[in-house]
Structure formats: structure tokens, C-alpha cells
N, C-alpha and C positions, 0 to 999 in steps of 0.2 A: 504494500500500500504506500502510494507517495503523499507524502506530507507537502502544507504548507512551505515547510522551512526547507525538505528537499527540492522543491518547484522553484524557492527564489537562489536556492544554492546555486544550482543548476542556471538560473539566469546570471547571475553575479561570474560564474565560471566564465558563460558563454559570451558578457557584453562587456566585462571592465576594462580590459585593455582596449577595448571602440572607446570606451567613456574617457579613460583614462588620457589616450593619447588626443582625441578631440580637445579636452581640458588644458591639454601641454602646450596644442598647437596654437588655441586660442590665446594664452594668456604667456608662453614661453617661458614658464617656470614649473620645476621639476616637482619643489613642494607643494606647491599651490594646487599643481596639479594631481596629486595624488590628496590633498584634503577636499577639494571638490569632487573627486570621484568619489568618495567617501560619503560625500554628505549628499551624491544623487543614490548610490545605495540605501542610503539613510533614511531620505527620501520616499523611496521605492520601499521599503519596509513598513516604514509608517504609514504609506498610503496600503497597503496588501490589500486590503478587505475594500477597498473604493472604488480601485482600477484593478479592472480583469486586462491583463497583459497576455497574449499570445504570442507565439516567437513569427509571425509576422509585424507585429505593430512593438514590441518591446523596445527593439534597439533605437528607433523614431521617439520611443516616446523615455526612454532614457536621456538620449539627446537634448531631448525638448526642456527634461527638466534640468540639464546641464548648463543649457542655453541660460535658461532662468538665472540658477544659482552664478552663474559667471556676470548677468546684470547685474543681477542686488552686489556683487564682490567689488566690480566697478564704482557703482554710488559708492560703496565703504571706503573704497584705497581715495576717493574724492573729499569724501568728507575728513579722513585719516590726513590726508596731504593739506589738506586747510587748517586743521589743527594743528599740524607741526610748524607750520607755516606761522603761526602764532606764537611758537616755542622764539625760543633765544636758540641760534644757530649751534650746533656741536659737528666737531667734527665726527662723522663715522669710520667704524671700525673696520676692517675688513675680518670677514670670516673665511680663514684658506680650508676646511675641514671637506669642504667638496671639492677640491683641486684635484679633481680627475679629466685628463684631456678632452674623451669623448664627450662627459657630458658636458666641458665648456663649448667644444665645437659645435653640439646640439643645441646649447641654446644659442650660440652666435645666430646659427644656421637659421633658427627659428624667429629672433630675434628681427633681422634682414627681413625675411617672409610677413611677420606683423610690421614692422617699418612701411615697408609697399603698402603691406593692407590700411594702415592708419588711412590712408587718402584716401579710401570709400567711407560711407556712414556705414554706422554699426550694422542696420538691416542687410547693407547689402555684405558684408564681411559676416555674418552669419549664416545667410543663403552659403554664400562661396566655400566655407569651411565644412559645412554640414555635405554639400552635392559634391564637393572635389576634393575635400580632404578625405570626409566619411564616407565618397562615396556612397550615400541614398540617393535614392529614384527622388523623381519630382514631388511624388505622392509622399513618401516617406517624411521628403523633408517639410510638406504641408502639414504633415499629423505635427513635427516638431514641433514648430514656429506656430501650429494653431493659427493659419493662413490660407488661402487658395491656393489649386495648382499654379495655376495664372500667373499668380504673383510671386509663386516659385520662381517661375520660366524667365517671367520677366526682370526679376533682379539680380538673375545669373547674369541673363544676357547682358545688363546693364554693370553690375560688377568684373566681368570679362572687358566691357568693352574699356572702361576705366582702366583697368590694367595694363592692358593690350597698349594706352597710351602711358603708361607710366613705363613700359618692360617689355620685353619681347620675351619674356620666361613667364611660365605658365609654374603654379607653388601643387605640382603632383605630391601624392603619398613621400614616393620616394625622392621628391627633393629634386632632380633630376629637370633641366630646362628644355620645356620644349613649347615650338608656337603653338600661343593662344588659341589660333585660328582653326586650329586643327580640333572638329567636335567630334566626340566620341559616338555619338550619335544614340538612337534607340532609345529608353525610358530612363536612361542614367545619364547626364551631363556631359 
């Protein structure tokens, strides 16, 4: 007999590292990103008994609430930077305890990739990460964003073409540049 708690084990198996690395990609940091995954699991727990999740609409509707928690974290580091802003200036410390190459190169890497994205609005850097990082369909990224397909389609298209004038490198999974121009076609971006 499967339990409650084996069904969402079993989703948490199946969807943290989508969660996890969507959270990375969006915000370019390694803790950040592993406390917000946390707190869409968390999430996801405390809603059990609300939303009936099926492993077609989970990993969308995981996103969705990743998406969320990465907004309210924004207003916070807003309001956090306004009140240090208040402080009397000190110098900061450096912490070397993660001076590991790869992961400096990863967030450099990632770093550059939100640099670019900075120049679109949040909406359409949301659309772009969900359909080209996460790879979801139109539909998928609609259940997310709790949006039309429509306006899926059309904020790729309009985040793409923003791009396209900023870079002639297109921000794939794997990092790797290639023209923008070039669509994959079918029901996926």
C-alpha cells in the first residue's frame, strides 16, 4: 500500500534537482538555491491535502510555486538592501570556505547568463527560464505562471527577440552558445 508520504517521496526524488537547479539558474546562488528548493518542498507538503499533483502537472506546478517563492525573496533582498543602506557602512568580510573552482566558475557562468537577462522584465525572464532552461511545453509553463498559453508564446517570443538584440548566444541547459534564431520547434520552445 502506498502512503501519502511514499507519493510525495517519490515526487521530491523525481523533481528536486528541476527545482533545485531552476532556483540556481534564476537567482545564481548555490545556497539560496538549495533553501528555496526546500521551502517549494515545504510548500508542497503543506499544501498535500489541497492540490492533487499528478506527474503530468507536478513538475509545472512545482515551478510555479518556485517562481512565487523567488518573488516574495526579491521584495526581501529589496527591503534587506534598504535597510543596510540605513546602517553606517562596514567593511565586508570575505568568506573563502567555498573556494572551490567549479562552483566559482558556475556561478561566474550563471552570473553573465542573469547579467543578459537583467535587460528583460521579470515576466518575460520567467517565461525564458521556465521554457529554455526547464525546458516545459507552453502548456506546462501556463499551469506555472497561472497564465494563458498565449501569453506563454508570446513572451518567449518577445524575450528571445530582446536577447537576440543584446547577444547572438542563446542561455541552453548546457550553457553552450548557439543562434537564437534557430527554434526548436513542436510544443516545446
Amino acid at each position: 500500500m502506498t502512503t501519502r508520504h511514499d507519493h510525495f517521496g517519490g515526487l521530491f526524488d523525481r523533481h528536486s534537482r528541476s527545482v533545485y537547479n531552476y532556483c540556481f539558474r534564476r537567482t545564481g546562488d548555490w545556497a539560496l538555491a538549495e533553501d528555496l528548493t526546500s521551502a517549494v518542498f515545504l510548500e508542497g507538503w503543506r499544501r498535500r491535502g489541497e492540490v492533487e499533483l499528478s506527474e503530468a502537472n507536478a513538475r509545472a506546478w512545482l515551478l510555479g510555486v518556485a517562481t512565487n517563492l523567488l518573488r516574495n525573496q526579491r521584495r526581501s533582498l529589496r527591503r534587506h538592501a534598504a535597510a543596510l543602506a540605513r546602517l553606517t557602512p562596514q567593511l565586508a568580510q570575505a568568506d573563502f570556505s567555498d573556494d572551490l573552482a567549479a562552483r566559482l566558475d558556475a556561478e561566474r557562468a550563471i552570473g553573465d547568463a542573469l547579467a543578459l537577462l537583467s535587460g528583460l522584465s521579470r515576466k518575460h525572464q520567467e517565461v525564458f527560464a521556465l521554457c529554455v532552461w526547464e525546458e516545459l511545453s507552453y502548456e506546462e509553463a501556463a499551469l506555472a505562471l497561472r497564465v494563458p498559453v498565449g501569453t506563454v508564446r508570446s513572451r518567449l517570443a518577445r524575450a528571445r527577440a530582446q536577447l537576440e538584440e543584446l547577444t547572438a548566444c542563446d542561455l541552453r541547459p548546457g550553457g553552450t552558445p548557439a543562434d537564437l534564431a534557430h527554434d526548436r520547434g513542436g510544443d516545446r520552445p
